[in-house]
C-alpha positions as CSV (number, residue, x, y, z in Angstrom):
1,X,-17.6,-21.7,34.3
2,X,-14.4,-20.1,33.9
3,X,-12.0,-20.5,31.0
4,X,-8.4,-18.5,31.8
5,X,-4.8,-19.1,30.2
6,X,-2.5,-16.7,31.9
7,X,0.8,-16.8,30.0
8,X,-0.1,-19.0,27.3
9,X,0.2,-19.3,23.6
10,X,-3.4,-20.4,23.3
11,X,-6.8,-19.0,22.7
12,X,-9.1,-19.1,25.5
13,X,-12.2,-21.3,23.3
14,X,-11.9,-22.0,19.7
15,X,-15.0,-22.6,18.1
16,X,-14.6,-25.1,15.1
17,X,-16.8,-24.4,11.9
18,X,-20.3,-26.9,11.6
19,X,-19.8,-26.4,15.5
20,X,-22.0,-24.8,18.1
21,X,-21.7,-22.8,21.1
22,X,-23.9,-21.7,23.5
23,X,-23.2,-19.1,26.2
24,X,-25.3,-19.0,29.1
25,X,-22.8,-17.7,31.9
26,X,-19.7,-17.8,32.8
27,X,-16.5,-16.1,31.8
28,X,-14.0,-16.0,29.4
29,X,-11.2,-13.9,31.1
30,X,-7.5,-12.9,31.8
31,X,-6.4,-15.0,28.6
32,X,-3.2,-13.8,27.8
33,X,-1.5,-14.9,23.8
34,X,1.6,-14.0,23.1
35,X,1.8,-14.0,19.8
36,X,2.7,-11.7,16.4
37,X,0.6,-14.1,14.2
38,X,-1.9,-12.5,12.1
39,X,-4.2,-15.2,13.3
40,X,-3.4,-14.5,16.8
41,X,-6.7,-14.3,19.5
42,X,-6.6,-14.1,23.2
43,X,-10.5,-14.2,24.2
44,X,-12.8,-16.6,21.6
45,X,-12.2,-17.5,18.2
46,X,-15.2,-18.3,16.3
47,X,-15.7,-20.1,12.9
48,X,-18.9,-21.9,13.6
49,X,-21.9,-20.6,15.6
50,X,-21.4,-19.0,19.0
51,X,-24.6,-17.3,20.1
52,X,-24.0,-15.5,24.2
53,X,-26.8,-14.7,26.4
54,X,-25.2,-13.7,29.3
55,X,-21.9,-13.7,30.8
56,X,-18.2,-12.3,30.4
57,X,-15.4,-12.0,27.8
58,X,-13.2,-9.7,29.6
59,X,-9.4,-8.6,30.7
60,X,-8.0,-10.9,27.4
61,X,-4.6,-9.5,25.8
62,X,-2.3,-9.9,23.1
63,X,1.5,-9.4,23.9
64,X,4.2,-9.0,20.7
65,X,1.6,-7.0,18.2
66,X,-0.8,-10.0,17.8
67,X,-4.2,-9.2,16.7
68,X,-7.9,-9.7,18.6
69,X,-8.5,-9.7,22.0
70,X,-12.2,-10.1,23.0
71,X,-14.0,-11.9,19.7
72,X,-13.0,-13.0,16.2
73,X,-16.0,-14.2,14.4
74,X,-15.3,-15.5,10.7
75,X,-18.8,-17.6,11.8
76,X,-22.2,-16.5,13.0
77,X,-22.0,-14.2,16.7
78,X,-25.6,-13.3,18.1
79,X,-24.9,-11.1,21.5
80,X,-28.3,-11.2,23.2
81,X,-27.0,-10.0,26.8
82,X,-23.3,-10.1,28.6
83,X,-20.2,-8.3,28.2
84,X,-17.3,-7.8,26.6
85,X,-14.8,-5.6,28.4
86,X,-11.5,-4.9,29.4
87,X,-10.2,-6.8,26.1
88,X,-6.5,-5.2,24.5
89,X,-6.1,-5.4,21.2
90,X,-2.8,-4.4,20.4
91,X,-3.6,-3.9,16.9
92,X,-7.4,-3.9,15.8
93,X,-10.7,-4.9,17.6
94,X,-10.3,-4.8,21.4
95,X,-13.6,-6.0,21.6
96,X,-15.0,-7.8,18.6
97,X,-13.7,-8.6,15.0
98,X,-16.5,-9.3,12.5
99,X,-15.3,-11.1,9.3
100,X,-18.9,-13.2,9.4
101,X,-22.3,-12.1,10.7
102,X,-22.4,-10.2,14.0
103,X,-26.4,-9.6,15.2
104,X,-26.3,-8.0,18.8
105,X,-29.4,-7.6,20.4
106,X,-28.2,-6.5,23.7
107,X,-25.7,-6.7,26.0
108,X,-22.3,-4.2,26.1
109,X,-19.1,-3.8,24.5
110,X,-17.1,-1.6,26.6
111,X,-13.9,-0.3,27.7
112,X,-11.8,-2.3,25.3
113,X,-8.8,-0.7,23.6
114,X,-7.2,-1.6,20.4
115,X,-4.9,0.3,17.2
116,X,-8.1,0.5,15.1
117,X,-11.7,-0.6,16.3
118,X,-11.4,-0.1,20.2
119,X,-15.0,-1.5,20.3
120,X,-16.2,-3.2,17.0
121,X,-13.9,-3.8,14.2
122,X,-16.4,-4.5,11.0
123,X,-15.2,-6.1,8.0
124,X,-18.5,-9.0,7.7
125,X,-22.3,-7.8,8.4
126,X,-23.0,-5.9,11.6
127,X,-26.9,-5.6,12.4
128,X,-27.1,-3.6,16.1
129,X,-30.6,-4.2,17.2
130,X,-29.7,-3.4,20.5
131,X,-26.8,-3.0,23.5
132,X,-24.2,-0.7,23.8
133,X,-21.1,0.2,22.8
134,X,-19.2,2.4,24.9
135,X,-16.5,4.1,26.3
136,X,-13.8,1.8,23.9
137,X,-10.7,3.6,22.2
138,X,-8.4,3.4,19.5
139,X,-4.3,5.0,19.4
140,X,-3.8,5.7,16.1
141,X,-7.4,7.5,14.4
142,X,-11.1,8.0,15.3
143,X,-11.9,4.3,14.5
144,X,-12.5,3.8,17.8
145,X,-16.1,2.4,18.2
146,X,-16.6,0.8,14.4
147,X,-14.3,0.4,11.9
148,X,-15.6,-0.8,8.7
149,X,-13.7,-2.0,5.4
150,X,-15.9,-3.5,2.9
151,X,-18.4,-4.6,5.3
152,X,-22.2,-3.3,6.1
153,X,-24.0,-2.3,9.4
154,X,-27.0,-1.0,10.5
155,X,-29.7,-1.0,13.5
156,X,-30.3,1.2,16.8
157,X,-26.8,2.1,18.5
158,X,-25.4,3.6,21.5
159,X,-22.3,4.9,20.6
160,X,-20.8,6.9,23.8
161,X,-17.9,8.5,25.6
162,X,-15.3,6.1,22.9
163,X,-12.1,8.0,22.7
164,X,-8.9,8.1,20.7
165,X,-5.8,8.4,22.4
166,X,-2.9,11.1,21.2
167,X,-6.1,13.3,19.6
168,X,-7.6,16.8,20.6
């Protein structure tokens, strides 16, 4: 399957709290929100359960400062396999936004970009069992593969080649 909304004000899925989605294939691409809402998301917005085993969130955007790209999760995200890639940001998480439980045992976050948290902005509990996270970057500081604020990780990570633009 293929969800898209080019030139929308819409979210690509929205994933309802008591609700459950489960991601076998398919992708999640090209979404486009124009938006300055704090709430604003381009790729998935999650308040329920989403758990992805394979697949693609990719080349989603935010246009007039809005928010998330890739992932909000506010619910429970597992990330056994797929990627996420390609996702802008504008301001923070390119790739994923963690307000709930985020448990990735595999699978790749890369090549996202984003004001703070290029890769994984953390602000729930992040448990990294397994994956990578790479190559993501951040403008304004070196919170460009996690960004934490009064959230908790830990696990195995691959954290490689993530960058911060405008710093030597």
């Amino acid at each position: 399957g293929y969800v898209t909304h080019r030139n929308s004000t819409g979210t690509g899925m929205y994933i309802a709290k008591n609700a459950t989605f489960d991601m076998y294939s398919g992708r999640i691409d090209g979404n486009r929100k124009e938006s300055s809402s704090y709430a604003s998301v381009a790729g998935i917005r999650n308040e329920g359960a989403f758990t992805m085993y394979n697949g693609s969130i990719s080349n989603n955007s935010l246009w007039l400062s809005g928010y998330w790209a890739g992932v909000l999760n506010n619910g429970t995200f597992i990330m056994h396999d797929g990627i996420i890639s390609g996702n802008d940001g504008q301001r923070e998480a390119g790739g994923v936004m963690n307000g709930g439980t985020f448990i990735m045992n595999g699978g790749s976050i890369t090549n996202n970009t984003a004001t703070f948290g290029g890769g994984v902005s953390n602000s729930g509990t992040f448990i990294m069992n397994g994956g990578s996270i790479t190559n993501n970057s951040s403008g304004l500081n070196k919170l460009h593969r996690l960004f934490t604020v009064g959230g908790q990780e830990n696990g195995h990570c691959l954290w490689e080649n993530n960058t911060e633009e405008g710093l030597v």
